[in-house]
C-alpha positions as CSV (number, residue, x, y, z in Angstrom):
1,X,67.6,37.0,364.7
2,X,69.9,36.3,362.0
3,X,71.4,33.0,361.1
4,X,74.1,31.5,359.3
5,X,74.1,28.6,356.6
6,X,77.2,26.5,356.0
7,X,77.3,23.1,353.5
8,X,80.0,20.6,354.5
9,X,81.5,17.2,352.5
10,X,82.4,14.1,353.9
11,X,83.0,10.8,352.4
12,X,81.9,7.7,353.7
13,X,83.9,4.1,352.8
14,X,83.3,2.4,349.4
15,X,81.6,-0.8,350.9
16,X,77.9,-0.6,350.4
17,X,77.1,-2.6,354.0
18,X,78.9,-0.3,355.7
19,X,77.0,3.0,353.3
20,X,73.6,1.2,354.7
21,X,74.5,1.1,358.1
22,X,75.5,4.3,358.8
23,X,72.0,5.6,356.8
24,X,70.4,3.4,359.4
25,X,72.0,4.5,362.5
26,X,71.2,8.5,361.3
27,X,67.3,7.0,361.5
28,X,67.6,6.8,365.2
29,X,70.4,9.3,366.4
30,X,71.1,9.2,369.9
31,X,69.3,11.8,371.7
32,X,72.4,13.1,373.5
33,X,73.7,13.7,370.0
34,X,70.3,16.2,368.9
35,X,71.0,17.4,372.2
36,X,74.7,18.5,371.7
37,X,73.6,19.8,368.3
38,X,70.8,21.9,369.4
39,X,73.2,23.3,372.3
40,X,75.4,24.6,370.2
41,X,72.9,27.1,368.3
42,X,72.3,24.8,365.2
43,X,69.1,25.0,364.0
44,X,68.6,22.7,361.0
45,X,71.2,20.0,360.4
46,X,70.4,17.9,357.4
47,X,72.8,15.2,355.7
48,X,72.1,14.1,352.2
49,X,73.8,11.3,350.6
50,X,75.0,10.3,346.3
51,X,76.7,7.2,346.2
52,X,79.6,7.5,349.0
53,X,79.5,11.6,349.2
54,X,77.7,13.4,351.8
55,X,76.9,16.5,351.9
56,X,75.5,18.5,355.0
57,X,73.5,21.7,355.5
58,X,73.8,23.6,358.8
59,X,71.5,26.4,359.8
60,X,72.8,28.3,362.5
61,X,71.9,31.2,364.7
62,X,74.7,33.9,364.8
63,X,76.2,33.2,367.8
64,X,77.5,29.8,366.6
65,X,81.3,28.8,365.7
66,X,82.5,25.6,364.8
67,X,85.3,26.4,367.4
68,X,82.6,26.9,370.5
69,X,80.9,23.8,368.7
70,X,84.6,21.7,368.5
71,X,84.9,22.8,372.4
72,X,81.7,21.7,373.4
73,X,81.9,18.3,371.4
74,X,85.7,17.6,373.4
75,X,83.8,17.7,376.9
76,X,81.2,15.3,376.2
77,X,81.6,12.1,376.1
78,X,78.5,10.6,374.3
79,X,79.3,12.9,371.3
80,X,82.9,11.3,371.4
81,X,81.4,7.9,371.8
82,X,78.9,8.8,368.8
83,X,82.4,10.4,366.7
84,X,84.3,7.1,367.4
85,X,81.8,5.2,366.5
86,X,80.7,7.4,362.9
87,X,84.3,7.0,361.9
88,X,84.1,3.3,361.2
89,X,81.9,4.3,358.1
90,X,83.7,8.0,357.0
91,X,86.8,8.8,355.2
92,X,88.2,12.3,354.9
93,X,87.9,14.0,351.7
94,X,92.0,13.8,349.9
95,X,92.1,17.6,350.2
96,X,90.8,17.4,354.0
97,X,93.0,18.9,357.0
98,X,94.8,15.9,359.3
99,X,92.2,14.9,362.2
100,X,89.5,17.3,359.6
101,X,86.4,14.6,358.6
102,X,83.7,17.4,357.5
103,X,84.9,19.5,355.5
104,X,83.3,23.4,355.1
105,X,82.3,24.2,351.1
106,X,82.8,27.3,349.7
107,X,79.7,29.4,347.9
108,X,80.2,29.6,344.5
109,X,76.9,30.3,343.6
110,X,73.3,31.6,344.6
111,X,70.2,32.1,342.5
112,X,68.9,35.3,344.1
């Protein structure tokens, strides 16, 4: 089966307590949030953090879009709760879409 890899941006707030937090609370996700993620055909999801910048990598089989993801995320409620909750800590990026928090990166290299 083949997958897909995507690497997204996301800043969080410049106030340290609040940086902390959020790296605590992504120690214990809730379980309806693996859950959702799983559903949706990711694979690997890990978020790496520098100062106030986080970066994520997605693994993905090939049937996933971030649309059937976005659809999916609308009609439950404990991912909204979770959402809600994970913009206390996150800004958007300045060249982000309105209502856009991660942000997609485009390849622009790849050591083969």
């Amino acid at each position: 089966m083949s997958t897909q890899k995507f690497c997204l941006a996301l800043d969080l707030k410049e106030d340290q307590k609040l940086i902390e937090e959020y790296k605590q609370l992504h120690q214990n996700v809730w379980p309806e949030i693996v859950k959702s993620i799983k559903d949706s055909g990711i694979t690997v999801l890990d978020i790496y953090c520098s100062g106030n910048r986080l970066f994520m990598i997605i693994e993905a089989d090939a049937d996933f879009t971030f649309d059937k993801k976005s659809k999916m995320d609308a009609n439950n409620e404990k991912v909204q709760e979770w959402e809600t909750l994970m913009w206390k800590f996150q800004q958007a990026l300045p060249w982000a879409k309105p209502g856009e928090k991660w942000v997609v990166m485009d390849k622009i290299f790849g050591l083969l």
